[in-house]
Structure formats: structure tokens, C-alpha cells
C-alpha positions, 0 to 999 in steps of 0.5 A: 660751279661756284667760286668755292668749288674750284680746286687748284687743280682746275684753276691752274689747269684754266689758266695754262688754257688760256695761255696756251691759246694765247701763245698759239696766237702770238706765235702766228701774229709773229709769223704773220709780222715776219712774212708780211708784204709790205716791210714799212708795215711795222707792228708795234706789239712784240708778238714773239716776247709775248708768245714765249713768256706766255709758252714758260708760264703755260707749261709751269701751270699744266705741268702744276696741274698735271702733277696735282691730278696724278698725285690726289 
């Protein structure tokens, strides 16, 4: 598939992917951090800001493809 052959469709339907999968894995990085042993163990990420902002711009780019797939 070449980079002319992209629709918007299948851009905004990659990147919500990928920020799904992103999301999912900061939302256990998270919890991880929450539930840790050793409380001197601190992470230095904010893992819960990342997993919510990428969640917001996941759902805005599925729900842009959902609606170009249902509208064509």
C-alpha cells in the first residue's frame, strides 16, 4: 500500500490503534506504580496523565473513522 493510497479513513482508524494500545499500557504502568512494594520506588512518568489524554484523543479519532466508514 503506498502513501497515496491512504484514505482518512484508515489514517484516523491507525492512530486510535495505536493510542488505544498506548492507553492500555499506561493504565497498567499506572496501576503497577499505585500498587508497588517498595513506596520509596517512585516513577518519575506520570503514567495516569498519559493513559487519560491518549483514552480522549483514541476515542475522538475511532469515533472520526467510525463516522467516515458508516457515512461513505
Amino acid at each position: 500500500m503506498l502513501p497515496d493510497d491512504l484514505t482518512p479513513l484508515h489514517v484516523l482508524a491507525c492512530v486510535g490503534a495505536m493510542l488505544l494500545a498506548v492507553s492500555i499500557f499506561a493504565g497498567w504502568r499506572d496501576r503497577r506504580n499505585l500498587r508497588r512494594e517498595d513506596l520509596d520506588r517512585v516513577s518519575l512518568i506520570n503514567w495516569r496523565q498519559i493513559a487519560a489524554v491518549t483514552s480522549i484523543i483514541a476515542i475522538v479519532a475511532l469515533s472520526a473513522a467510525a463516522h467516515l466508514w458508516f457515512t461513505a
